[in-house]
C-alpha positions in Angstrom: -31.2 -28.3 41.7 -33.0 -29.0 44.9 -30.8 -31.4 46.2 -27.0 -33.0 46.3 -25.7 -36.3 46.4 -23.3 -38.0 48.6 -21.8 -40.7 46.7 -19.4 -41.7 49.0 -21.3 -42.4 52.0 -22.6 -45.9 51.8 -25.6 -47.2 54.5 -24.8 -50.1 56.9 -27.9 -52.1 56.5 -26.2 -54.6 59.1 -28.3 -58.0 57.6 -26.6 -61.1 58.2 -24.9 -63.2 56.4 -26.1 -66.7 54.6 -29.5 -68.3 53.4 -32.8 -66.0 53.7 -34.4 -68.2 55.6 -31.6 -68.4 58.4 -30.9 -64.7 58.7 -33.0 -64.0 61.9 -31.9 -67.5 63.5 -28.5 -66.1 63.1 -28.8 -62.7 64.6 -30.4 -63.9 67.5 -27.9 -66.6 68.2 -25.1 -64.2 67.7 -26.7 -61.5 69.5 -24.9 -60.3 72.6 -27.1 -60.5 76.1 -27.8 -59.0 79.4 -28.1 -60.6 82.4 -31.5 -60.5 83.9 -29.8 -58.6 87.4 -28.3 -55.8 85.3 -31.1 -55.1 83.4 -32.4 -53.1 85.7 -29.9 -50.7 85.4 -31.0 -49.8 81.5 -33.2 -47.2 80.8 -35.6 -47.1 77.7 -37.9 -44.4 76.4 -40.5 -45.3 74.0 -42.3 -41.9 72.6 -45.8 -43.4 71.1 -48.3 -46.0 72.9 -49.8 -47.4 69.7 -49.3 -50.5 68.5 -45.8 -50.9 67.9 -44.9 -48.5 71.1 -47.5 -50.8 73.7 -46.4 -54.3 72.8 -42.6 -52.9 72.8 -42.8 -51.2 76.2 -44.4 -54.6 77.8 -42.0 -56.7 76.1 -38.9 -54.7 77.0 -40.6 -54.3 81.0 -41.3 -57.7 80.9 -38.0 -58.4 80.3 -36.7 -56.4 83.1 -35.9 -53.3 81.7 -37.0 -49.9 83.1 -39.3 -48.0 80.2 -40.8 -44.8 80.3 -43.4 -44.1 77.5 -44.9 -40.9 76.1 -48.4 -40.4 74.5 -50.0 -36.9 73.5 -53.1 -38.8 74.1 -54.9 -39.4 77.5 -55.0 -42.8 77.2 -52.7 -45.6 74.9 -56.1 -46.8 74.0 -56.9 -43.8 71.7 -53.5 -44.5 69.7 -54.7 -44.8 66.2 -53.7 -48.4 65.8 -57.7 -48.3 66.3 -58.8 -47.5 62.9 -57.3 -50.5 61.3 -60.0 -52.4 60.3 -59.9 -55.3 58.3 -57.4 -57.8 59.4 -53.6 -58.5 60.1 -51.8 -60.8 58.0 -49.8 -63.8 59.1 -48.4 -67.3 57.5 -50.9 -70.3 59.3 -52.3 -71.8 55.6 -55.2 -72.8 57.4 -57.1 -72.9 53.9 -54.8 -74.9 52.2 -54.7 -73.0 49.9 -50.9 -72.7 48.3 -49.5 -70.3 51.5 -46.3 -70.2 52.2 -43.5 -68.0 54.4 -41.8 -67.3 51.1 -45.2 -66.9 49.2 -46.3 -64.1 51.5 -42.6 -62.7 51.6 -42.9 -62.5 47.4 -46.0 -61.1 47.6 -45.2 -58.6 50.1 -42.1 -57.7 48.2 -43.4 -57.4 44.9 -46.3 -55.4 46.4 -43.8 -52.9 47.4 -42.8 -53.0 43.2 -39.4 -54.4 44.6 -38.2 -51.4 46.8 -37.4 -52.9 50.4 -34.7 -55.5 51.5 -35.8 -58.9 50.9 -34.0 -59.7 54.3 -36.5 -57.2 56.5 -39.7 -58.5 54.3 -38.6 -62.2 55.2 -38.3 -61.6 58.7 -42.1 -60.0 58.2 -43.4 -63.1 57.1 -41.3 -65.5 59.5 -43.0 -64.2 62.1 -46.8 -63.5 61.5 -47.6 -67.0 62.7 -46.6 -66.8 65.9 -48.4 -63.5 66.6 -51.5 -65.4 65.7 -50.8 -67.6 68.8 -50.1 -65.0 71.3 -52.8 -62.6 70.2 -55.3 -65.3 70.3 -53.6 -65.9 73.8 -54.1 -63.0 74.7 -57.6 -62.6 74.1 -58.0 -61.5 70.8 -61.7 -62.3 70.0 -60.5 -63.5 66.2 -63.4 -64.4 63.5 -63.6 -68.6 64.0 -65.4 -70.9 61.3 -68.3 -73.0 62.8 -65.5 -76.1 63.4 -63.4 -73.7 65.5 -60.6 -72.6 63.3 -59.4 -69.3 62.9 -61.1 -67.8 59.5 -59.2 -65.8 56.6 -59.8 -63.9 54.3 -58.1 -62.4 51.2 -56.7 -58.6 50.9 -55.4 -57.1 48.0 -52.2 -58.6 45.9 -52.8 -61.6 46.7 -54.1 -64.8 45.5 -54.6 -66.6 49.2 -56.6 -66.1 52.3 -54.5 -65.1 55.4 -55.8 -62.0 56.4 -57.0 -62.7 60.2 -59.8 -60.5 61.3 -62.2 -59.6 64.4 -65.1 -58.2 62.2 -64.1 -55.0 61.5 -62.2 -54.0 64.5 -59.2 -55.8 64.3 -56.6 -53.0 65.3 -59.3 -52.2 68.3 -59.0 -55.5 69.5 -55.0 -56.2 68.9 -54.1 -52.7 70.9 -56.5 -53.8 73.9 -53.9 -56.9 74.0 -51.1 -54.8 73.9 -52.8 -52.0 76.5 -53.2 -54.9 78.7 -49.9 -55.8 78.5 -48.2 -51.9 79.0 -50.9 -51.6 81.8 -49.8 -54.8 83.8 -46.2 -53.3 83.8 -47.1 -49.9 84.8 -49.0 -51.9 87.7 -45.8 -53.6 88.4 -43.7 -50.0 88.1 -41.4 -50.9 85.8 -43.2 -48.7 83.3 -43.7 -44.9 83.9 -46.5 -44.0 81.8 -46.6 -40.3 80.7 -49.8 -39.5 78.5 -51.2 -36.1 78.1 -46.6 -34.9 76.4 -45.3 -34.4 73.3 -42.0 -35.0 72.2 -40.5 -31.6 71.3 -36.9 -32.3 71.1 -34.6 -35.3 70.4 -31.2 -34.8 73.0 -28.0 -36.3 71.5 -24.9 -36.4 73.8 -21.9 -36.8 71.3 -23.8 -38.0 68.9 -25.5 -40.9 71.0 -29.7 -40.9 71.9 -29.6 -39.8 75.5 -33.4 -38.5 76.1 -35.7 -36.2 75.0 -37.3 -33.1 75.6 -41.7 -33.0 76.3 -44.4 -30.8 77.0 -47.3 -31.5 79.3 -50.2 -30.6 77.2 -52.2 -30.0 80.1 -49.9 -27.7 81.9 -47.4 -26.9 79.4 -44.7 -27.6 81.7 -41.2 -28.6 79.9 -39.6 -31.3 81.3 -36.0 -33.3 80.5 -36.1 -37.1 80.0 -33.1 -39.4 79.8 -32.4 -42.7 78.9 -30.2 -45.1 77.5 -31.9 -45.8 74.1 -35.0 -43.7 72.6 -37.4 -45.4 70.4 -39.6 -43.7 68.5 -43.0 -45.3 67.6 -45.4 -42.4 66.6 -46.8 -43.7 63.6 -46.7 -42.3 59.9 -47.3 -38.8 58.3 -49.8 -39.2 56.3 -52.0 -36.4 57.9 -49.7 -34.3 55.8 -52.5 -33.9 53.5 -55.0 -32.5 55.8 -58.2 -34.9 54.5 -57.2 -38.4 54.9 -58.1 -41.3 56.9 -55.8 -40.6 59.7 -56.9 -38.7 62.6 -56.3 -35.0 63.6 -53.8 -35.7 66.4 -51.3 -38.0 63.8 -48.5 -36.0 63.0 -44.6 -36.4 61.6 -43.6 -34.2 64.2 -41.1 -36.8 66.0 -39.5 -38.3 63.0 -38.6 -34.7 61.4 -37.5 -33.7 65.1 -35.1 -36.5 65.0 -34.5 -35.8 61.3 -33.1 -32.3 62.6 -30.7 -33.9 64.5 -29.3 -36.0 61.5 -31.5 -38.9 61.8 -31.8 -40.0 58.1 -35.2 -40.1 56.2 -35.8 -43.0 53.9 -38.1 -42.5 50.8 -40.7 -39.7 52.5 -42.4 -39.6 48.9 -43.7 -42.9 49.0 -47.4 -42.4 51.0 -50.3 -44.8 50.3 -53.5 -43.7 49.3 -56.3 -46.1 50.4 -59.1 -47.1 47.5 -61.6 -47.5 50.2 -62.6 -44.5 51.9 -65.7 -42.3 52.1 -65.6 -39.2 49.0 -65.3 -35.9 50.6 -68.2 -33.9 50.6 -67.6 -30.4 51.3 -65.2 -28.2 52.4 -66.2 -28.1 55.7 -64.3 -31.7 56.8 -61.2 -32.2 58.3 -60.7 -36.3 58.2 -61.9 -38.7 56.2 -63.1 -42.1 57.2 -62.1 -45.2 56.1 -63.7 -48.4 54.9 -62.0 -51.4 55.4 -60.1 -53.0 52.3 -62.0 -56.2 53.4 -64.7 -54.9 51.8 -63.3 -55.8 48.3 -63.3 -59.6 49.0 -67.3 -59.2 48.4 -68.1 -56.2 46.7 -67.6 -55.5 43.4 -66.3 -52.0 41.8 -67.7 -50.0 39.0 -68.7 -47.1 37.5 -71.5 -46.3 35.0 -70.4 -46.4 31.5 -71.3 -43.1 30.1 -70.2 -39.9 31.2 -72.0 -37.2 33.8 -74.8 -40.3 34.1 -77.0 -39.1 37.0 -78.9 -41.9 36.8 -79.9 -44.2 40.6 -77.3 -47.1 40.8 -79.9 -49.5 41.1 -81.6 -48.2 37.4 -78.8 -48.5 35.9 -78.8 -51.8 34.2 -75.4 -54.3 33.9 -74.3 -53.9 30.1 -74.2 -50.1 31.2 -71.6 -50.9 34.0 -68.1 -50.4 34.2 -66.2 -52.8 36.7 -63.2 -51.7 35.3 -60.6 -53.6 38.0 -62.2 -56.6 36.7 -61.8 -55.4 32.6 -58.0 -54.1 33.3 -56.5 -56.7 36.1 -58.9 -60.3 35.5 -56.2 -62.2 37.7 -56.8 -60.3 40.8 -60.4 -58.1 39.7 -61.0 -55.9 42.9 -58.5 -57.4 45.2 -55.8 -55.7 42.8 -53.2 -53.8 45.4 -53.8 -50.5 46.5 -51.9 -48.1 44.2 -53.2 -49.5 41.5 -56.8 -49.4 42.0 -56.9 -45.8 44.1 -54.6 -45.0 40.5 -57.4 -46.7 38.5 -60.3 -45.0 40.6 -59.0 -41.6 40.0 -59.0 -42.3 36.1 -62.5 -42.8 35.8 -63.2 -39.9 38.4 -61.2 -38.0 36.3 -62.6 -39.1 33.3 -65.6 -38.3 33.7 -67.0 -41.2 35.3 -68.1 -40.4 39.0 -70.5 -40.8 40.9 -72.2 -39.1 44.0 -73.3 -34.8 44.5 -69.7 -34.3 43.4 -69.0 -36.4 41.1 -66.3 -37.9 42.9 -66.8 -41.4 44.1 -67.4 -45.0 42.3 -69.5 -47.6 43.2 -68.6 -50.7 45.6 -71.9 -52.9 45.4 -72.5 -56.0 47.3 -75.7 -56.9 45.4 -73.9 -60.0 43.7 -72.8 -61.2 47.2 -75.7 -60.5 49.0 -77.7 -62.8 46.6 -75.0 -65.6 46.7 -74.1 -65.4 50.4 -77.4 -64.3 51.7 -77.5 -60.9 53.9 -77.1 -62.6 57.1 -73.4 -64.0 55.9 -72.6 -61.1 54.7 -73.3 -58.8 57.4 -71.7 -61.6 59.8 -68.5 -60.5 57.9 -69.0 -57.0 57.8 -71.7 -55.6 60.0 -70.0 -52.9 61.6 -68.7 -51.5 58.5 -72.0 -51.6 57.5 -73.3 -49.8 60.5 -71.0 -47.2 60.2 -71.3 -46.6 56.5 -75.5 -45.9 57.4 -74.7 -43.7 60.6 -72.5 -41.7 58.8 -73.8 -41.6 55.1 -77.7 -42.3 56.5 -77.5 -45.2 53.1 -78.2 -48.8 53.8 -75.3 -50.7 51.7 -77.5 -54.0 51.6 -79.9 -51.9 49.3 -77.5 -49.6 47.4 -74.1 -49.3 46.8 -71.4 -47.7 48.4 -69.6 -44.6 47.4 -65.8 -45.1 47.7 -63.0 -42.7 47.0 -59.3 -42.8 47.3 -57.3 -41.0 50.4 -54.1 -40.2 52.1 -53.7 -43.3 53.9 -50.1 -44.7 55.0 -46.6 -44.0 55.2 -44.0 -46.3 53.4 -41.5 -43.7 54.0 -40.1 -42.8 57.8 -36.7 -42.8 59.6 -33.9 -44.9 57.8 -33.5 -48.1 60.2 -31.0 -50.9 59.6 -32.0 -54.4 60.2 -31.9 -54.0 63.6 -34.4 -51.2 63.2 -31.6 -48.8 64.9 -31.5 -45.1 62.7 -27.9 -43.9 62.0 -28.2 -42.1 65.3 -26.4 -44.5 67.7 -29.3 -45.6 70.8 -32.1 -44.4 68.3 -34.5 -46.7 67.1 -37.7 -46.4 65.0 -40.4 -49.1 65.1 -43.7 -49.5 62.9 -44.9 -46.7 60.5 -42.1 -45.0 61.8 -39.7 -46.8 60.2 -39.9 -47.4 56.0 -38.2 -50.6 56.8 -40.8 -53.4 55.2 -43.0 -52.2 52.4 -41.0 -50.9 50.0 -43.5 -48.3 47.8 -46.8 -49.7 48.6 -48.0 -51.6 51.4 -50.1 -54.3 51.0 -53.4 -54.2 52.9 -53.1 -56.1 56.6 -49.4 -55.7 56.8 -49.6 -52.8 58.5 -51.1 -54.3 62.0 -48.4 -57.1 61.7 -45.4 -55.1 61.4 -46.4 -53.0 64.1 -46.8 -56.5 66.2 -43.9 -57.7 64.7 -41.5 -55.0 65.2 -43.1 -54.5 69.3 -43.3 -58.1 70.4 -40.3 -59.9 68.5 -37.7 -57.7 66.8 -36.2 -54.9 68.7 -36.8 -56.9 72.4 -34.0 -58.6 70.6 -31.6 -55.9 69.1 -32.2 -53.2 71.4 -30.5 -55.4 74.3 -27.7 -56.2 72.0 -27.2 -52.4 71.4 -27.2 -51.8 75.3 -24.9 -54.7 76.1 -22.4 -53.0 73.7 -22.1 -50.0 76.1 -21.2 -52.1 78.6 -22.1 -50.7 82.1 -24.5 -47.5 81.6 -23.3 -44.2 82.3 -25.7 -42.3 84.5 -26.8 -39.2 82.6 -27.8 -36.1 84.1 -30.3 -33.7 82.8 -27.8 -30.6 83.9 -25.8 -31.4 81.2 -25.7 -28.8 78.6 -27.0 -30.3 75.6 -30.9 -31.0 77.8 -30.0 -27.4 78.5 -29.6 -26.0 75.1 -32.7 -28.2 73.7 -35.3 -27.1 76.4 -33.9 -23.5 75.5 -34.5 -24.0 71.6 -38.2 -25.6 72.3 -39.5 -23.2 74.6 -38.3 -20.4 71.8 -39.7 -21.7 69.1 -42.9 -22.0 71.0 -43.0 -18.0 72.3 -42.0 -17.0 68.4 -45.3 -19.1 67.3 -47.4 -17.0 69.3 -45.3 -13.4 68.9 -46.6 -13.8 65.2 -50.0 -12.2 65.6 -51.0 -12.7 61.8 -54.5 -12.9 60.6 -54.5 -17.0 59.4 -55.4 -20.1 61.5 -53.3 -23.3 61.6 -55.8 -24.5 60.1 -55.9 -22.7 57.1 -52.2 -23.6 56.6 -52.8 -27.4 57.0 -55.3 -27.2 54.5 -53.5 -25.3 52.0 -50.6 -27.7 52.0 -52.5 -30.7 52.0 -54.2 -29.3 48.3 -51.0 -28.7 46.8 -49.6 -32.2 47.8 -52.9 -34.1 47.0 -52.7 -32.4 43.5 -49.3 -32.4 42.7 -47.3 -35.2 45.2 -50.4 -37.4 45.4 -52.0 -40.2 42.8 -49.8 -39.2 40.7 -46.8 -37.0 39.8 -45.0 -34.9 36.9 -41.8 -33.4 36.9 -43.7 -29.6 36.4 -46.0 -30.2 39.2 -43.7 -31.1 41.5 -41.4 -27.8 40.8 -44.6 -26.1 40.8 -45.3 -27.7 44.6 -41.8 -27.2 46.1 -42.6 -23.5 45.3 -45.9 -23.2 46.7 -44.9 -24.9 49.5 -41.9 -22.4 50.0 -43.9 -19.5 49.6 -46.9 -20.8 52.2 -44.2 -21.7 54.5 -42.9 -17.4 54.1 -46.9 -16.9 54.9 -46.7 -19.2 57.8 -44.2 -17.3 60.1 -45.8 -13.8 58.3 -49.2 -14.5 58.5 -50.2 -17.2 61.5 -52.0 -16.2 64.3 -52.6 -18.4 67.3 -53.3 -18.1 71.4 -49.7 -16.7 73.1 -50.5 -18.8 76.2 -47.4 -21.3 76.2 -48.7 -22.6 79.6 -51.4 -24.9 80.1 -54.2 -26.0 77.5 -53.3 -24.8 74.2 -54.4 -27.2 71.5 -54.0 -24.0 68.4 -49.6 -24.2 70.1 -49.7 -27.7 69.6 -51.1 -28.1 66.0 -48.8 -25.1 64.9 -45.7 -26.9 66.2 -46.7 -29.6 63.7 -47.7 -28.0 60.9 -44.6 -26.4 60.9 -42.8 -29.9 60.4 -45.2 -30.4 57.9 -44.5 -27.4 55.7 -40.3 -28.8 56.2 -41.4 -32.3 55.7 -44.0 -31.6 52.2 -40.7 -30.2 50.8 -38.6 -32.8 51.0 -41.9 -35.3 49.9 -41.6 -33.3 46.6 -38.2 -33.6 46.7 -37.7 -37.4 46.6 -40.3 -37.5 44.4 -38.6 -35.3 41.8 -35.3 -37.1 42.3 -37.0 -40.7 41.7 -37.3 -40.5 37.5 -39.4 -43.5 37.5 -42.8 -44.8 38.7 -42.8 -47.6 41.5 -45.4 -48.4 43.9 -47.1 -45.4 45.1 -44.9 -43.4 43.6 -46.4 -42.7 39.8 -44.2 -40.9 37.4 -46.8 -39.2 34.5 -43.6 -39.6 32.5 -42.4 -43.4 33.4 -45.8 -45.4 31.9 -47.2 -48.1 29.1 -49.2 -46.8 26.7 -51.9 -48.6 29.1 -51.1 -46.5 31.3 -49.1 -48.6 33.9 -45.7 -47.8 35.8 -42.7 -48.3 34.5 -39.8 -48.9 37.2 -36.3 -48.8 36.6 -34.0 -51.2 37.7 -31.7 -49.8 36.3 -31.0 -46.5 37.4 -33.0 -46.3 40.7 -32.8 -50.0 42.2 -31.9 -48.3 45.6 -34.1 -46.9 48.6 -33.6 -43.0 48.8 -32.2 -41.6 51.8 -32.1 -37.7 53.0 -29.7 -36.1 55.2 -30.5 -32.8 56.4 -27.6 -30.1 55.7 -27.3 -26.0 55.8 -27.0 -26.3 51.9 -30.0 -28.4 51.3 -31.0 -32.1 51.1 -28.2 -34.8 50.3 -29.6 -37.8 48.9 -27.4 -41.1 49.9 -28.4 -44.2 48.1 -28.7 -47.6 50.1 -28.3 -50.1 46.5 -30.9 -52.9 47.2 -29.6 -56.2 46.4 -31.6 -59.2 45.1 -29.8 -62.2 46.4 -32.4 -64.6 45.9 -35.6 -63.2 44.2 -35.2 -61.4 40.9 -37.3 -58.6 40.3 -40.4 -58.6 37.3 -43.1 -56.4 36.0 -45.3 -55.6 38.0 -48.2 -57.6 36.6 -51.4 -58.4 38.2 -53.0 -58.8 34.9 
């Protein structure tokens, strides 16, 4: 047995009481306040500029508080928030076409095959529309119809349009509002920006949040950091798997640091892989790029029908076509959610069906749209993507299909947060894909932009004050006090042991390693065998690791090989536990697919019965404890996961 369980030891999800629809009126009413004079006197620290991190810092500065923030990048406008293309969700029903606040709640919560709190995924919905208005006040260059409106369009798992969009550049162009906003408080000095560190250590002072410990990447000085309240908004771990759409910087590093100091993990198993990516092709890459799920509004997915055809796309005539999404799920065709059609990619690939030099790729074609719309409409929608696709494949996609593949994408899993997205550290917080508070075990596409917004502009300005007022007046905290001592101590030797290795293997190497055995055996799909088989590998590589890795011994200034081996050691800790939860889960949910919990069609089979809980880890000297936070379904019930 891999792990124990805690029986006794129930969660505190702290979600008010009464009707769904009044639960966030009711904190915030309830919630206790600071006067604008004192708030001076708190201090915040905010590690991650992305997103989430930028629109909380400005909100909390605007508010009065004092915020210091921590990026490893040189500038917040790098923060990967970027690469979200296709649109954020939110709740205006400007098509009239059926939306609702509790229509895009369902559909977000039976997306996430009814594995997150119907309270958090509420709150979600309640407040997309009003991000719409301050994004579009802030500048936000939203797509507009020829009357003026804002346009939708349709992602997967739904049957509505709400997806707003800027072209393909939507995350670009929501982070440059929240950059403008972090940037106008730095003007204003209530935020001290540090870009260029890394969080290396999470400092708790009995028990409580009280700073961190970072390392200036550019001069590798380690420097103590105190606050009041930490708030960690770095993003998910989905670069776990060495190819995937994330870039090379993303890393888990933060939430496994805070993990180590008995910050719960919820659900780490539960990772998305995007259907819309570019198939690798060779062994040379590091990243994968992305292509934006928007894509699958217009284009239409197939494969040919016989096996190891090598046949051009265009000679290959209809009636010896596969668009399987279309044959399997007719309610929702190509816009079925993610899991299911990366899940139903794979099956042909696997099968025998792909396409492209290795035979790993299907077909997303945009001839039937392109003769409907016209090619200037369509590229009007999706130009850029277009553009990108040519410069990086050298194919134009108005004459010839795309080649799409599944990837490591997104996070469900993160740091264990109660409603008030506080961890059960006292004055730690987790925002965005930090967090695996809102999409249960799949995310549907364009939620992830608005919960980032969501969490930054509207939720924790509102409970991280009622935390601080509960402390009363704030204790000034010094960084002599033993416990930033002992941290800094326990940082700097870890990073002289990395380099005192002097093995023959790059970090590299190791990433890559790792990120075959999880792809293959904690990936698409999952068996009891290959799990056992990967939470072996993975123990042995991590032996090899501290054997076998060789890196620069510099610990002072520039020292990118330090950096990545500091995270890739987090990774080897962090894969375990992956396989973990995924062994302990005996059913298949979401992104999460059991080999052993299907239909004879070859569909997931959840269990309500037995695993109607969210999965939470607790680090201990004897292993993983699993504590079990029960769901409860107060007013939806949960049904098969159909989108036939």
């Amino acid at each position: 047995m891999y792990f124990s369980t805690d029986e006794k030891l129930i969660p505190k999800s702290k979600i008010p009481a009464g009707e769904l629809k009044d639960k966030w009126s009711k904190f915030k009413d309830q919630a206790k306040l600071i006067s604008p004079n004192n708030r001076k006197n708190y201090n915040v620290i905010i590690v991650g500029t992305g997103l989430s991190g930028a629109s909380a810092a400005a909100s909390l500065a605007e508010l009065g508080y004092n915020v210091s923030v921590f990026c490893f990048q040189d500038s917040p406008r790098r923060a990967h928030s970027v690469a979200a293309q296709g649109g954020v969700n939110a709740m205006k029903n400007y098509k009239n076409d059926g939306d609702s606040i509790y229509r895009m709640f369902y559909d977000t919560l039976k997306g996430g095959d009814f594995r997150a709190r119907e309270a958090n995924v509420y709150r979600l919905a309640e407040c997309s529309a009003h991000l719409i208005d301050q994004a579009v006040a802030q500048g936000v260059p939203f797509a507009r119809e020829y009357s003026g409106y804002l346009s939708n369009r349709s992602f997967g798992g739904v049957q509505v349009s709400r997806t707003f969009y800027a072209r393909g550049q939507t995350g670009q162009q929501l982070l440059l509002g929240a950059y403008q906003a972090l940037m106008r408080q730095v003007k204003a000095k209530k935020i001290k920006s540090y870009t260029r560190h890394e969080m290396l250590d999470l400092v708790l002072i009995n028990g409580v949040a009280k700073g961190i410990i970072a390392r200036n990447l550019d001069t590798g000085e380690i420097t103590r950091h105190t606050a009041n309240a930490v708030v960690l908004a770095t993003g998910g771990f989905g670069k776990i798997y060495y190819l995937s759409t994330l870039a090379m910087g993303c890393n888990g590093s933060a939430i496994w640091r805070a993990h180590k100091k008995g910050a719960w993990v919820a659900s780490p198993s539960w990772t998305q892989i995007h259907p819309t990516c570019l198939p690798q092709s060779g062994t040379y890459q590091s990243k994968l790029t992305l292509m934006s799920e928007s894509l699958r509004n217009d284009g239409r997915i197939w494969v040919p029908l016989s096996k190891n055809d090598n046949r051009k796309a265009a000679d290959i005539p209809e009636e010896d076509r596969d668009y399987y999404l279309e044959r399997r799920y007719p309610s929702f065709g190509n816009l079925a959610p993610r899991d299911i059609a990366s899940r139903a990619a794979k099956e042909r690939v696997d099968a025998g069906h792909g396409v492209g030099t290795l035979k790993n790729a299907v077909y997303l074609d945009f001839k039937d749209a392109i003769e409907r719309q016209g090619k200037e409409t369509i590229a009007k929608k999706y130009g850029n993507l277009f553009d990108m696709y040519q410069k990086i494949t050298g194919i134009n996609a108005y004459n010839e299909p795309m080649k799409i593949s599944p990837a490591a994408h997104f996070s469900m899993g993160g740091l264990w947060v109660d409603y008030e997205l506080s961890t059960n550290i006292p004055g730690l917080f987790a925002i965005g894909e930090a967090n695996f508070a809102d999409h249960g075990a799949n995310r549907l596409g364009a939620n992830s932009l608005l919960q980032a917004c969501v969490d930054g502009y509207y939720i924790l300005p509102q409970t991280l004050p009622h935390y601080l007022a509960q402390l009363g007046k704030p204790d000034p905290i010094n960084t002599d006090n033993p416990a930033f001592i002992e941290s800094e101590l326990r940082v700097k030797k870890q990073l002289e042991e990395f380099g005192e290795i002097n093995g023959n293997r790059t970090v590299d190497y190791f990433h890559r390693e790792l990120g075959k055995i999880l792809y293959d055996k904690c990936g698409l799909s999952r068996s009891e065998k290959g799990l056992t088989t990967a939470i072996e590998a993975i123990k042995n590589l991590r032996k090899s690791f501290y054997r076998d890795l060789k890196i620069p011994k510099n610990t002072g200034g520039i020292n990118e090989e330090l950096e990545k081996a500091g995270r890739v050691a987090d990774y080897l800790e962090i894969a375990e536990l992956m396989c973990i939860d995924a062994l302990s889960r005996e059913e298949s949910c979401g992104a999460h697919f059991r080999t052993e919990h299907q239909t004879n069609e070859g569909e997931a089979i959840r269990d309500d019965k037995d695993f109607n809980f969210i999965s939470c880890w607790q680090k201990s000297d004897h292993g993983p404890v699993l504590i079990k936070e029960t769901l409860d379904f107060e007013f939806t019930k949960p049904t098969e996961r159909s989108y036939k």
